[in-house]
N, C-alpha and C positions, 0 to 999 in steps of 0.2 A: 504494500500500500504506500511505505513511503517514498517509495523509487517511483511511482505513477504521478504523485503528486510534486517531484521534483521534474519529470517530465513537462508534464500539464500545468502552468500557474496560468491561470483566467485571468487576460488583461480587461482593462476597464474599457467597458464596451456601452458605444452612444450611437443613437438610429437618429436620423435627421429626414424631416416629411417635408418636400414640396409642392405644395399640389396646385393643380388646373394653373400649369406656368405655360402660358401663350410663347406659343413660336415667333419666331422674328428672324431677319438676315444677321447673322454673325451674331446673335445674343449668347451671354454668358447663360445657360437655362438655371447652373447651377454652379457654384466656386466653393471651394474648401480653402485655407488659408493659413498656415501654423506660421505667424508672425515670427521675424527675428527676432531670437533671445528667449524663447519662450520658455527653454528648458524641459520642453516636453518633444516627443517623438510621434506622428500620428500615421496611421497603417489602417489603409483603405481594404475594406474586407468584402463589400460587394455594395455593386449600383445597379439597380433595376430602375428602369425606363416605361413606361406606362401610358398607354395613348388614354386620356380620362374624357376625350369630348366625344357627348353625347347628343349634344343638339347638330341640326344639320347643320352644313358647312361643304365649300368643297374645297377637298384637303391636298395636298400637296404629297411629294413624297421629300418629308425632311430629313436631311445629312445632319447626325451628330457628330463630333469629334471630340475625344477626352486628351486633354494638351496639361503638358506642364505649362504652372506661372510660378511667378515671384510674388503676387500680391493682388489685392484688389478694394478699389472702394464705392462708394455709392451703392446702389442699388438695395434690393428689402435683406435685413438678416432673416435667418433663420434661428430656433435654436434647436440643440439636438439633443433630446432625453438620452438620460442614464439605463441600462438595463440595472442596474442597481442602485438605488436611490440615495448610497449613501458614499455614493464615487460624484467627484463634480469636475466638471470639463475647464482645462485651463482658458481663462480671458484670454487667450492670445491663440485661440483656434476659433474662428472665424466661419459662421456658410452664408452664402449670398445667392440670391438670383438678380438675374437683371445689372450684374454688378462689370463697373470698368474693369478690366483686367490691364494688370501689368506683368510686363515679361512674357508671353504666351512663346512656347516654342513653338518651331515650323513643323515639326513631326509632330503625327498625332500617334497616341497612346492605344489609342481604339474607335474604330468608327462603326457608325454604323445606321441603316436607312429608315422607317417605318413610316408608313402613310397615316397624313395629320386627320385623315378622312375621319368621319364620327362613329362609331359604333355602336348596336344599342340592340335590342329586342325586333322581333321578328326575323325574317330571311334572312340566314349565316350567310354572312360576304365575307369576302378577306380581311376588312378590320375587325370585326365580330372575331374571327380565331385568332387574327395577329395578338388580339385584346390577351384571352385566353392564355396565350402561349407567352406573354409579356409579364403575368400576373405567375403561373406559374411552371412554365419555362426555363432556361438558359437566364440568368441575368446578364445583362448590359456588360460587367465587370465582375469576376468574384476572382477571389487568390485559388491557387489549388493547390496541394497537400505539397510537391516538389519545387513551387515557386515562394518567393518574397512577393510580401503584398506591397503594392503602390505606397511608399515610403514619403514622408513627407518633414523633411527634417526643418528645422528652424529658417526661417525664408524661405518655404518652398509650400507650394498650394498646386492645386489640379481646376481645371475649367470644364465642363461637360458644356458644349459649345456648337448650335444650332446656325446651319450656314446657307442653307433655303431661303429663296428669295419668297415668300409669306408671312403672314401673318393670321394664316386660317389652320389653326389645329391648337390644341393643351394637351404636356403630359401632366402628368403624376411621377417624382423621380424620388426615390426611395435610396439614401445611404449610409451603411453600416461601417464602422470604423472604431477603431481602437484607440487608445492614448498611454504613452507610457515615456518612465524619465528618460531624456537625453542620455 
């Protein structure tokens, strides 16, 4: 038993909800941000992406890109609950939508397409399963058991970043992350 639990120590673990975030050309949808000096480490554990509109619309097919940044400001915070109520997330980890990005690199980390089309009840179309398969499917991003997770050391954030010339579609973007000392 105590060899499992020298293996296993459960990092402190926080879920961050964005939800019904309107598309746009080159919009931040969603930013993470571990300020310099923060003292802490933050480790991206999975991002799930979620087409949420239900009313009609005619939707597009939007390009996401997940990019490293150095920083970001304006735009709405978010905050990201604790799975444990008695862990609290350092002030100087940061989520945004709609937020300026600074630094974004040229490579992206992961892309990827969904149509911003609306989904809903009656006749299965292709966003009706996409829906489905979004909800609980592959997510967007998760670590897997032989890799490191998207590492986010002190000055350094990630952008999940919508590059569709629209503004007809909402996800719902769901992200799970860690936090531990530098």
């Amino acid at each position: 038993m105590a060899i499992s639990r020298l293996l296993y120590a459960p990092k402190k673990t926080f879920h961050v909800t964005l939800t019904n975030i309107l598309i746009a050309q080159n919009k931040s949808m969603a930013s993470i941000v571990n300020a310099g000096g923060s003292g802490v480490i933050v480790k991206i554990q999975e991002i799930r992406l979620v087409n949420s509109r239900t009313a009609a619309t005619t939707g597009v097919v939007a390009e996401f890109q997940l990019k490293r940044i150095t920083g970001h400001s304006a735009g709405t915070n978010f905050t990201p609950v604790s799975s444990d109520s008695a862990d609290t997330l350092s002030g100087s980890v940061t989520v945004k939508t709609g937020a300026t990005v600074a630094g974004e690199s040229a490579a992206n980390m992961k892309r990827a397409q969904w149509s911003s089309d609306e989904w809903g009840p009656g006749t299965v179309d292709v966003e009706a399963q996409d829906h489905t398969q979004q909800l609980t499917g592959e997510p967007l991003y998760s670590v897997r058991p032989e890799e490191k997770p998207i590492t986010l050391r002190p000055g350094e954030g990630m952008s999940l970043k919508q590059v569709a010339n629209s503004v007809n579609g909402t996800f719902d973007i769901f992200i799970v992350f860690t936090e531990e000392a530098a």
